[in-house]
C-alpha positions as CSV (number, residue, x, y, z in Angstrom):
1,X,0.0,0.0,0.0
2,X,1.6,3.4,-1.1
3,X,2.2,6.1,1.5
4,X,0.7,9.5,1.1
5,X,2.7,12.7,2.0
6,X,0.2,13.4,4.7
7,X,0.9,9.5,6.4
8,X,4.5,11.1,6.7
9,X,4.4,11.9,10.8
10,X,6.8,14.7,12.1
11,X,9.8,13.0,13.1
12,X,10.4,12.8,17.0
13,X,13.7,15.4,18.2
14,X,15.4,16.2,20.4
15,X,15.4,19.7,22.1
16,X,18.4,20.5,23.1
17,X,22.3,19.4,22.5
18,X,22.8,18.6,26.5
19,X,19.8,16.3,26.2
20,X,20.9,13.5,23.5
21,X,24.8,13.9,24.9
22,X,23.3,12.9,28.6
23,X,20.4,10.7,27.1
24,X,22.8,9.0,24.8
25,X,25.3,8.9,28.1
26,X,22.6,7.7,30.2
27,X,21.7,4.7,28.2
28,X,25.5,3.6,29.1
29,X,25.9,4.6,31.9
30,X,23.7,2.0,34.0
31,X,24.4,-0.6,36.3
32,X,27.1,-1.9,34.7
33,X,29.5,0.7,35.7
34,X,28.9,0.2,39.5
35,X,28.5,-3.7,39.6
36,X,29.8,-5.3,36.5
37,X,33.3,-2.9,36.0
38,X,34.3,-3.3,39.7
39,X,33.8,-7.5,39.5
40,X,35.5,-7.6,36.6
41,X,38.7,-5.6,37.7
42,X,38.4,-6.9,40.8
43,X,38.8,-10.8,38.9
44,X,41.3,-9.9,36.4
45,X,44.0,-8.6,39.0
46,X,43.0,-4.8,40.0
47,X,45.3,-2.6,38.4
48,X,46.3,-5.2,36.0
49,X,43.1,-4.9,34.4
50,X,42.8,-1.1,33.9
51,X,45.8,-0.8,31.3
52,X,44.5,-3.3,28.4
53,X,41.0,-1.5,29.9
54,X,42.1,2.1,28.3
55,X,43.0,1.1,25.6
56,X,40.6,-1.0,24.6
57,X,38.6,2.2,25.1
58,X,40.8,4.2,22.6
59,X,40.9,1.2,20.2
60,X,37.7,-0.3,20.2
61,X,35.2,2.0,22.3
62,X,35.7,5.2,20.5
63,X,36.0,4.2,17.4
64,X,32.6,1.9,17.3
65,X,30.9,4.6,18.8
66,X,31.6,7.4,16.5
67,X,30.9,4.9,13.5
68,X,27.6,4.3,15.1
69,X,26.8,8.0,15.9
70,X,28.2,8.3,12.0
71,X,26.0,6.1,10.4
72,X,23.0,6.8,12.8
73,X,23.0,10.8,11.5
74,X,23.2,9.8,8.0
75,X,21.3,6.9,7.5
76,X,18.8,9.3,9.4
77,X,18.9,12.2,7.5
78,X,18.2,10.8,4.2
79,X,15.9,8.0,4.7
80,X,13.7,9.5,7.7
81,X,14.3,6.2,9.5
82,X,15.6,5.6,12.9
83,X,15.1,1.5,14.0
84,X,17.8,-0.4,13.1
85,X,16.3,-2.3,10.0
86,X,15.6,0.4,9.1
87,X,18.4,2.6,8.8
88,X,21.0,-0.8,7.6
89,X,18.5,-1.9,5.3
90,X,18.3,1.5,3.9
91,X,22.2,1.5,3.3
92,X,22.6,-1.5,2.1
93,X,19.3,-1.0,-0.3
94,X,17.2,-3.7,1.4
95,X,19.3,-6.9,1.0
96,X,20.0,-9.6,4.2
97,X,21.3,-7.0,5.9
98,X,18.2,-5.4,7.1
99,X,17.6,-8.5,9.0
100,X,21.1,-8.5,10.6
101,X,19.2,-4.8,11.9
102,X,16.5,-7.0,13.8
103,X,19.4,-7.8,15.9
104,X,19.0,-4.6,17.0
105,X,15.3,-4.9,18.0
106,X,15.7,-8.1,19.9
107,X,18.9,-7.6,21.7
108,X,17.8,-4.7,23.6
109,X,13.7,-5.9,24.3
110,X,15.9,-9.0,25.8
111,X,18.1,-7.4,27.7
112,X,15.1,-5.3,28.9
113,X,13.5,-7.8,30.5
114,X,15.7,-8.8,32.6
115,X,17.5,-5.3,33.2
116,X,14.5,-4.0,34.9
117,X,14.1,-7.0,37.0
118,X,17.7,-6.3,38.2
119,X,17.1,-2.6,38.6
120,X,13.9,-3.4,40.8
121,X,16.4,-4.9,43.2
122,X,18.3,-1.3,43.4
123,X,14.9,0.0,44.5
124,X,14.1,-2.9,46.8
125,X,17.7,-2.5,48.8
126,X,17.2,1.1,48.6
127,X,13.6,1.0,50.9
128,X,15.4,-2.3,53.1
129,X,18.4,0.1,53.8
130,X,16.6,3.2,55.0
131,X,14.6,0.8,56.5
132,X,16.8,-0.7,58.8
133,X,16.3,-4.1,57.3
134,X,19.8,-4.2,55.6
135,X,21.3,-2.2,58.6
136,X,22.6,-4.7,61.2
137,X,26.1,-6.5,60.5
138,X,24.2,-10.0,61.9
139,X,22.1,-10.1,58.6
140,X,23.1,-12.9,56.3
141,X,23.2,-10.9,53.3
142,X,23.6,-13.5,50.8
143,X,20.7,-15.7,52.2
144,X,19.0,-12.4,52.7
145,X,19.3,-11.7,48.3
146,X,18.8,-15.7,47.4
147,X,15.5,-15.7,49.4
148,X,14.6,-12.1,48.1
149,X,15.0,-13.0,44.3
150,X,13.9,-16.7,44.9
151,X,17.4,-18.3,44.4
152,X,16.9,-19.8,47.8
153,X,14.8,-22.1,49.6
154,X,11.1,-20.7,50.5
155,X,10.2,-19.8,53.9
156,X,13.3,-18.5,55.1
157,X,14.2,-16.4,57.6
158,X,13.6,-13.1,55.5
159,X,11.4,-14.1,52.5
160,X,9.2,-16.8,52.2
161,X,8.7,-16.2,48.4
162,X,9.1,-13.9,45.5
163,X,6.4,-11.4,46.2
164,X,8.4,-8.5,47.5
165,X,10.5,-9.0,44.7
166,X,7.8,-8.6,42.3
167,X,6.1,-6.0,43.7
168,X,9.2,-4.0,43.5
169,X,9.1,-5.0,39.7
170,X,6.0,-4.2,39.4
171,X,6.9,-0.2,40.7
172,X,9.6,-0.1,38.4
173,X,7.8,-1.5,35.6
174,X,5.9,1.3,35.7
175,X,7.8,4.2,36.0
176,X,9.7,2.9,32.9
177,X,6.6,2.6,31.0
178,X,5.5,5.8,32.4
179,X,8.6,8.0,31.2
180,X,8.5,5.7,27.8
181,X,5.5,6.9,26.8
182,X,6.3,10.4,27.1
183,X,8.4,10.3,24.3
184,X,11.9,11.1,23.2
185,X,12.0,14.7,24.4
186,X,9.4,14.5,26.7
187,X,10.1,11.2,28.5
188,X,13.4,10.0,27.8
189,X,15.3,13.5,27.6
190,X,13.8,15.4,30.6
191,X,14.3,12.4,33.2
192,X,18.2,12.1,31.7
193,X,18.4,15.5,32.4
194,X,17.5,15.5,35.7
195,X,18.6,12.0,36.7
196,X,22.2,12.1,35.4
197,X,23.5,15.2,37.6
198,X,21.5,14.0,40.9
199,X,23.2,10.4,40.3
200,X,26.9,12.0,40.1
201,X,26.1,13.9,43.3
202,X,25.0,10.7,45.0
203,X,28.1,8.6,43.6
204,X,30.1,11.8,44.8
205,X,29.3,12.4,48.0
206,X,30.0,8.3,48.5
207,X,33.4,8.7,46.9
208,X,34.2,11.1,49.3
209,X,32.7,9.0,52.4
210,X,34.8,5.9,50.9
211,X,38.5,8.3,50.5
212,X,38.2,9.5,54.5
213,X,37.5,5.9,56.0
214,X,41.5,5.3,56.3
215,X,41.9,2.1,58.2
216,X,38.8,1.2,60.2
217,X,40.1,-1.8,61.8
218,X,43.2,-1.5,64.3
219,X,43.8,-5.2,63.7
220,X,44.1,-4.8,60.1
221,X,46.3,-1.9,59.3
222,X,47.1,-3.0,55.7
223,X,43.6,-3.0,55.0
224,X,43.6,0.9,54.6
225,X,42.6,3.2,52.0
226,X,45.3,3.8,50.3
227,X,46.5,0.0,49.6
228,X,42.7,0.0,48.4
229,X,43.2,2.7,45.6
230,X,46.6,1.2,45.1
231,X,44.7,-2.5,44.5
232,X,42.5,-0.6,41.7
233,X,45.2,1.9,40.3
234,X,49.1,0.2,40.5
235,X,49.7,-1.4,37.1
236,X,51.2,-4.5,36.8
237,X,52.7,-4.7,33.5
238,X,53.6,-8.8,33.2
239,X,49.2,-8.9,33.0
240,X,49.5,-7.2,29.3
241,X,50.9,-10.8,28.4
242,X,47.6,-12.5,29.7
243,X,45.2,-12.8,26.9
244,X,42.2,-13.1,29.2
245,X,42.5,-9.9,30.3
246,X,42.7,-8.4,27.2
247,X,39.2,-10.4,26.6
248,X,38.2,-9.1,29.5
249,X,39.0,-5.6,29.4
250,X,37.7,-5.9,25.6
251,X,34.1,-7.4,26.6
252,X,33.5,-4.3,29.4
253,X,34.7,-1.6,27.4
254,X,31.9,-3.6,24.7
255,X,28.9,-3.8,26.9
256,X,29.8,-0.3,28.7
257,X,29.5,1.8,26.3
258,X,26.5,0.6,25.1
259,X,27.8,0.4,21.6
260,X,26.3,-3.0,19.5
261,X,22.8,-2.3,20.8
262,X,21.3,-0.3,18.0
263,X,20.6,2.5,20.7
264,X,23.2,4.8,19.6
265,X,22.4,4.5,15.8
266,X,18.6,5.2,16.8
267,X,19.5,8.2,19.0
268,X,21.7,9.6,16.4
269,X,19.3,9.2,13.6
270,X,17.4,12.1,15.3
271,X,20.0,14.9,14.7
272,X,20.1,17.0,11.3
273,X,22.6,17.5,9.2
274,X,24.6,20.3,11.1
275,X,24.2,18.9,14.4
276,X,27.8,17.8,15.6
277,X,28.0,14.0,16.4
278,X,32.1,13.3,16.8
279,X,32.6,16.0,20.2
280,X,29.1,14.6,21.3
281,X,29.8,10.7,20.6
282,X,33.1,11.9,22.5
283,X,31.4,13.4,25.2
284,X,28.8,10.7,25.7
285,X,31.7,8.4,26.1
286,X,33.8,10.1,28.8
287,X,31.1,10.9,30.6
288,X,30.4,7.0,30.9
289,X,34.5,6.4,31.4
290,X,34.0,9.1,34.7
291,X,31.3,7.4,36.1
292,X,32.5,3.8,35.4
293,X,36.0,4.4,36.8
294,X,36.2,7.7,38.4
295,X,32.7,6.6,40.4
296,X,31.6,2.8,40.2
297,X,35.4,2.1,40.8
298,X,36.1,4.4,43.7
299,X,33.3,3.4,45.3
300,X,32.9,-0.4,45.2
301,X,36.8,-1.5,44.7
302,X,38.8,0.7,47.9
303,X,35.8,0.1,50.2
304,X,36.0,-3.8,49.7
305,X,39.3,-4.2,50.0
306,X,39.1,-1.8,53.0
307,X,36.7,-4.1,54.7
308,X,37.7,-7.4,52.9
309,X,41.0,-7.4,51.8
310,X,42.8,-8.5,48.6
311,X,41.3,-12.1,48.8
312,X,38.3,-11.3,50.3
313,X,37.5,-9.1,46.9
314,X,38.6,-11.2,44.5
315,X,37.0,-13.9,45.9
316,X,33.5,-11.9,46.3
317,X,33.9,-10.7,43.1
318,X,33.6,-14.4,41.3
319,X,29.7,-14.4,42.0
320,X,27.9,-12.1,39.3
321,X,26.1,-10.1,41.7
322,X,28.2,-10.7,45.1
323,X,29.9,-7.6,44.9
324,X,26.6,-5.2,44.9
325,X,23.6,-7.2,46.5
326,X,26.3,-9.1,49.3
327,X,29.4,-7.6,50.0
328,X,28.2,-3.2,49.7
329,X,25.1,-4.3,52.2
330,X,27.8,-5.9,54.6
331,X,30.3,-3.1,54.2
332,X,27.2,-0.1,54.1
333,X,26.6,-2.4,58.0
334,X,30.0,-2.0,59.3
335,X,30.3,1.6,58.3
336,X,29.4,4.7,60.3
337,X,26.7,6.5,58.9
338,X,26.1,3.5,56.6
339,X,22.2,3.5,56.3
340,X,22.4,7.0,54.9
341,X,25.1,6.0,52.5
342,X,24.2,2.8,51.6
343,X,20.3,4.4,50.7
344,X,22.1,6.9,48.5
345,X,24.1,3.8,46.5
346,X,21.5,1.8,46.2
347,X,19.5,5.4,44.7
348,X,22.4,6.1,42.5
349,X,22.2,2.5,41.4
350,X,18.4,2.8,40.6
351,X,18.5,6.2,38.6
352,X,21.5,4.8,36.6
353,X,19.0,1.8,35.9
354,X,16.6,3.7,34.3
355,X,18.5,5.6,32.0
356,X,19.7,2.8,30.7
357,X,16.5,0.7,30.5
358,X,14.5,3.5,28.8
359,X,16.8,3.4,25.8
360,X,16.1,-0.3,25.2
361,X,13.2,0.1,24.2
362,X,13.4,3.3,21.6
363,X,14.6,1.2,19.1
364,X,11.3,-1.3,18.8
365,X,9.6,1.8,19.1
366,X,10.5,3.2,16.2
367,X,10.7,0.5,14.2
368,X,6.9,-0.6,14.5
369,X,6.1,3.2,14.4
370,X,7.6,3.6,10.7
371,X,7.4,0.0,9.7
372,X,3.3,-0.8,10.5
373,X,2.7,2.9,10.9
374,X,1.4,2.3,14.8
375,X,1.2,5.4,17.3
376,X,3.4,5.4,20.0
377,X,0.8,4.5,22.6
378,X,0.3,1.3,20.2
379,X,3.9,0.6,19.8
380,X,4.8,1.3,23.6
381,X,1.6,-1.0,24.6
382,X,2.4,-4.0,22.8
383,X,6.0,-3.5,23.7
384,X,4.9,-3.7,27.5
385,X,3.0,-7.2,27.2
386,X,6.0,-8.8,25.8
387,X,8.8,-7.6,28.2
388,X,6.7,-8.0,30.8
389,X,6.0,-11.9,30.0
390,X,9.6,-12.1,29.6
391,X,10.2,-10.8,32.9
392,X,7.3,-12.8,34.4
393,X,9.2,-16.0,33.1
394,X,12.5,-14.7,34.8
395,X,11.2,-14.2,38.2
396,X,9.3,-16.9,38.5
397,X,11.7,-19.1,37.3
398,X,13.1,-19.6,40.8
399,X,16.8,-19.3,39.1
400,X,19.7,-18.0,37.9
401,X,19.5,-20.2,34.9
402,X,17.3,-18.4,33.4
403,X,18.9,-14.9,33.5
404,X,22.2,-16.3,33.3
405,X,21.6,-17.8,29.5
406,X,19.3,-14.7,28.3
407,X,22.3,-12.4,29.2
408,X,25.0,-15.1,27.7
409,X,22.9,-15.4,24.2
410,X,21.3,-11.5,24.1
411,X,24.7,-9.7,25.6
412,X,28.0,-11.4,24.9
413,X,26.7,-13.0,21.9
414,X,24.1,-11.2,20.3
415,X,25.7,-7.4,20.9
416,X,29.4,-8.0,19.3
417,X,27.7,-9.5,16.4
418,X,25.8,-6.8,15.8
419,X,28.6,-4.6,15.8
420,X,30.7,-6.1,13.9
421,X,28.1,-6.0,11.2
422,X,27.8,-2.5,11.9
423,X,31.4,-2.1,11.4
424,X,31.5,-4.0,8.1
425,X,28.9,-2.1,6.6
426,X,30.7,1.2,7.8
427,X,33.7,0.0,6.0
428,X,32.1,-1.0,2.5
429,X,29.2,0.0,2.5
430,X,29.2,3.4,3.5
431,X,32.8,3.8,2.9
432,X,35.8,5.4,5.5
433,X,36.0,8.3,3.4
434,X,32.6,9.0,3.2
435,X,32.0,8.6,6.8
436,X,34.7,10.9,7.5
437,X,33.2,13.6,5.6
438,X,30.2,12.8,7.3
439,X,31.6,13.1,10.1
440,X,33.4,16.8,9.3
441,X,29.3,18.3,9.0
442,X,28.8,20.5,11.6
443,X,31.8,19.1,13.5
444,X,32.8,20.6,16.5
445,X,36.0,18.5,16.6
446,X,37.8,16.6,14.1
447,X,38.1,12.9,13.7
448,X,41.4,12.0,14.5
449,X,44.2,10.8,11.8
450,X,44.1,7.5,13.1
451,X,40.6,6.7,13.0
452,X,40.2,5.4,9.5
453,X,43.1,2.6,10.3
454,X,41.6,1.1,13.6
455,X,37.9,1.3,12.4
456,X,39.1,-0.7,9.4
457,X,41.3,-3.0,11.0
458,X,42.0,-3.1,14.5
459,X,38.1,-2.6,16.4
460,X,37.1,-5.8,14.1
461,X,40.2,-8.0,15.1
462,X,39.4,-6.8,18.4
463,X,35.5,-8.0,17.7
464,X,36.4,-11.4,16.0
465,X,38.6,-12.2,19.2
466,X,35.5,-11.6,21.6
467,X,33.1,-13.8,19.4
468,X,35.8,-16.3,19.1
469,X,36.3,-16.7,22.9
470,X,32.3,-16.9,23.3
471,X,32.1,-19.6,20.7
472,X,35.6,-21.6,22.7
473,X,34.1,-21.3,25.9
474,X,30.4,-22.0,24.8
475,X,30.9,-25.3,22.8
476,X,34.6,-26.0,22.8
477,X,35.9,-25.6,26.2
478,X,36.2,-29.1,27.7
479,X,33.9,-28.0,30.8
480,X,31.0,-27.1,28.5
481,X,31.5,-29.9,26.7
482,X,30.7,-32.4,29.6
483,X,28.0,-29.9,30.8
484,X,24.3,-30.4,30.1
485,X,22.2,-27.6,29.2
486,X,19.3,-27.4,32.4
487,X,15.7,-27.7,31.0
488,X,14.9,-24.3,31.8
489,X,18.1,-23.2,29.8
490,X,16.7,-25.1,27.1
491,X,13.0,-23.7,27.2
492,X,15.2,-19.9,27.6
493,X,17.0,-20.5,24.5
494,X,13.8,-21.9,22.6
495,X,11.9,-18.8,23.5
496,X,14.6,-16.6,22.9
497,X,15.0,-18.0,19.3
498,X,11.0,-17.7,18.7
499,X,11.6,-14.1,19.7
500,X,14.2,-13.7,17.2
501,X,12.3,-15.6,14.5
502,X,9.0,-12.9,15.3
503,X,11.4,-10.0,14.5
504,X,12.6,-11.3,11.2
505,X,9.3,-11.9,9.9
506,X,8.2,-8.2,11.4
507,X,11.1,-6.5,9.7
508,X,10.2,-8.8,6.4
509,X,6.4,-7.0,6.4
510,X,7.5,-4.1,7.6
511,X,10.6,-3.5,4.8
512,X,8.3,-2.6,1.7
513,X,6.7,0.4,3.6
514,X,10.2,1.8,5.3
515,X,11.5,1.9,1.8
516,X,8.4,3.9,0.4
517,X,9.3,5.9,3.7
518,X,12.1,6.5,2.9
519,X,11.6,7.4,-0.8
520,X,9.1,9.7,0.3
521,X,11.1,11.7,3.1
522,X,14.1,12.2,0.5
523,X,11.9,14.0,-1.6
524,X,10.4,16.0,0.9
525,X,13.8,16.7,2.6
526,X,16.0,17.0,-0.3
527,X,18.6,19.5,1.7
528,X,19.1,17.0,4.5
529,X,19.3,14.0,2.0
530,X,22.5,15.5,0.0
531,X,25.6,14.6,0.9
């Protein structure tokens, strides 16, 4: 069915430059800077982790970003479109490719629905911390977080079942949904305006909190401060040798930055021609660095070791969420004034939550908005019933299985692929030269010399490696190997793939009406379509 000029919407905006540099920020910065970072340096060694860290940030970070921020404006600005199907399908004039962009519907609605189930615990510890429920040192912690999310036994001594938990869900749930439906400038922008400076302050006044607590224990003098930032900050140069650091380093700077979900590319494809996307992509991703390193790392990694030592860190740090839901609540116990700071992390952790988890969903969004031509109440509605079956599923699972394989097949599977595909069209289909002069439009900084030659070589080497150690350690390592997959695995990874197989038959019946979109808004934008 042909589109008429007057089926052509106005396309959403944003309203000002500070509100896509923070949104675009926010939807990195998330609770992976404050529990995932400090784990992982924390595993790989402390300050042996934070060289190959940097410069996978220069190398592989930067680079990605400003190709998707690149490709977001221009596929953007000539086509009208802004899901990812949309905007690769457009550049590579239709093809298989397009369907590589549903990738970058369902990793994000995946990720989604479990994020938010995560980010209702940062609420939930929030109230039990203010509460007093977290505030005595003869707590259990980690019995008191297995009974909360239902990895226990029932009828324990805190929880006798998953209901708290939900209902915290449930209020989160909602004020997702709530700022979703806003809009992009109304919703998403205002709240990242806000959110983002009050979530510093927090992190910031628990930075300083953690730097004065010098060496709380008399018995224990090592255990001070300033071994604690040395743990975090004093390279060790024999760890550039180990190759699963580098992996490691590689796969945080990956999922940090939020690059490979589609978000960025859907954000960009927002901005006109003139607005500048190389100081802003640049921006978005220091500001993410600071609060990953500067913040998350200050605060979790010196106050551990402080309270834990060396060994007691490392060790917490093996369990995915020990660090934030067992070992904080222990420390926030032990020190003075704790309640009050452990209320503000656990805030700090929430508001970084939503920024992140309200991205997610912008992509789908848009895609069913230009694709099937449905409103955003429409698009936003249906998008609720499936998360929130997805999420149901999780919670009730009684398991870590569960989360454990959607976050293994969505995150460190599902996101480098998608970026290396972004990558490769960037390369030759686009071109390097051609995104540099995109890049130069309304510029308020430069590309650098360099970035043609790491964009074309060195960020997809750096790619290939982390799919090829997710392929070794998923079906080659000899542990996996002997290792059954669980039948709740099996019924995750079944549902997961129906998911998958929904999006490719949505982006194949949506793709003859994004192209006459995109015909259409050339015509009628003919400055912002030239190159």
């Amino acid at each position: 069915m042909a589109i008429s000029p007057s089926q052509l919407p106005e396309r959403e905006g944003w309203s000002t430059k500070l509100g896509v540099i923070l949104a675009v920020a926010g939807s990195a910065v998330g609770l992976g800077n404050f529990l995932r970072f400090p784990g992982v340096a924390a595993q790989n060694g402390g300050g042996a982790f934070m060289v190959p860290y940097f410069v996978a940030f220069l190398l592989l970070g930067i680079p990605i970003c400003w190709s998707e921020w690149i490709m977001g404006r221009y596929g953007g600005r000539r086509s009208g479109l802004s899901s990812c199907p949309g905007i690769l399908g457009y550049l590579c004039r239709g093809g298989v490719m397009r369907y590589f962009g549903a990738l970058g519907l369902f990793i994000p609605v995946v990720i989604y629905m479990y994020y938010v189930y995560i980010e209702s615990w940062c609420l939930a510890y929030a109230w039990f911390t203010v509460s007093g429920q977290l505030g005595r040192a003869e707590v259990n912690f980690a019995e008191f977080f297995n009974q909360y999310t239902g990895l226990g036994s029932g009828g324990g001594e805190y929880f006798g079942s998953v209901v708290a938990a939900f209902l915290f869900f449930l209020v989160t749930f909602f004020i997702n949904f709530a700022l979703i439906y806003r809009g992009l400038s109304k919703g998403i922008e205002k709240f990242c305006i806000w959110a983002m400076p009050v979530l510093v302050l927090c992190a910031l006044f628990i930075v300083a909190r953690v730097l004065t607590l010098g060496a709380p224990n008399p018995a224990l003098p090592d255990q001070n401060v300033n071994n604690g930032l040395g743990f975090m900050w004093n390279p060790k140069w024999g760890a550039l040798a180990d190759a699963d650091v580098w992996l490691a380093a590689c796969g945080q700077i990956f999922f940090s930055l939020s690059i490979g979900f589609g978000i960025i590319m859907t954000y960009a494809s927002y901005l006109k021609k003139k607005d500048d996307v190389v100081l802003s992509g640049l921006t978005a991703s220091t500001m993410n660095e600071f609060c990953e390193v500067c913040l998350g790392g200050l605060i979790v990694l010196p106050a551990a070791f402080i309270f834990l030592g060396m060994a007691g860190t490392a060790e917490a740090a093996k369990s995915t969420f020990g660090l934030g839901f067992v070992t904080m609540p222990h420390i926030f116990a032990l020190m003075p004034l704790g309640r009050i700071f452990g209320f503000l992390f656990y805030t700090l952790l929430f508001l970084a939550g939503v920024t992140s988890s309200l991205s997610m969903l912008q992509p789908a969004i848009a895609f069913l908005e230009e694709g099937f031509n449905l409103g955003r109440r429409a698009s936003v509605t249906f998008l609720a019933l499936i998360t929130f079956m997805g999420s149901c599923a999780l919670i009730f699972s009684h398991g870590s299985d569960v989360l454990g394989t959607m976050d293994n097949y969505a995150s460190n599977l599902g996101i480098p692929l998608l970026a290396l595909a972004q990558v490769v069209i960037f390369v030759f289909v686009i071109g390097v030269d051609r995104g540099v002069r995109e890049g130069r439009l309304g510029a308020d900084m430069r590309l650098p010399r360099w970035f043609p030659f790491v964009i074309t070589y060195v960020s997809p080497l750096f790619l290939c490696g982390i799919l090829g150690s997710w392929f070794y350690q998923n079906f080659l390592s000899p542990s996996r190997v002997e290792e059954e997959l669980s039948v709740l695995e099996l019924n995750t990874i079944l549902g997961m793939l129906g998911l998958l197989a929904l999006f490719f038959v949505l982006v194949h019946l949506a793709w003859p009406r994004m192209r006459q979109r995109a015909m259409l808004y050339a015509r009628q934008n003919p400055e912002e379509a030239q190159e």
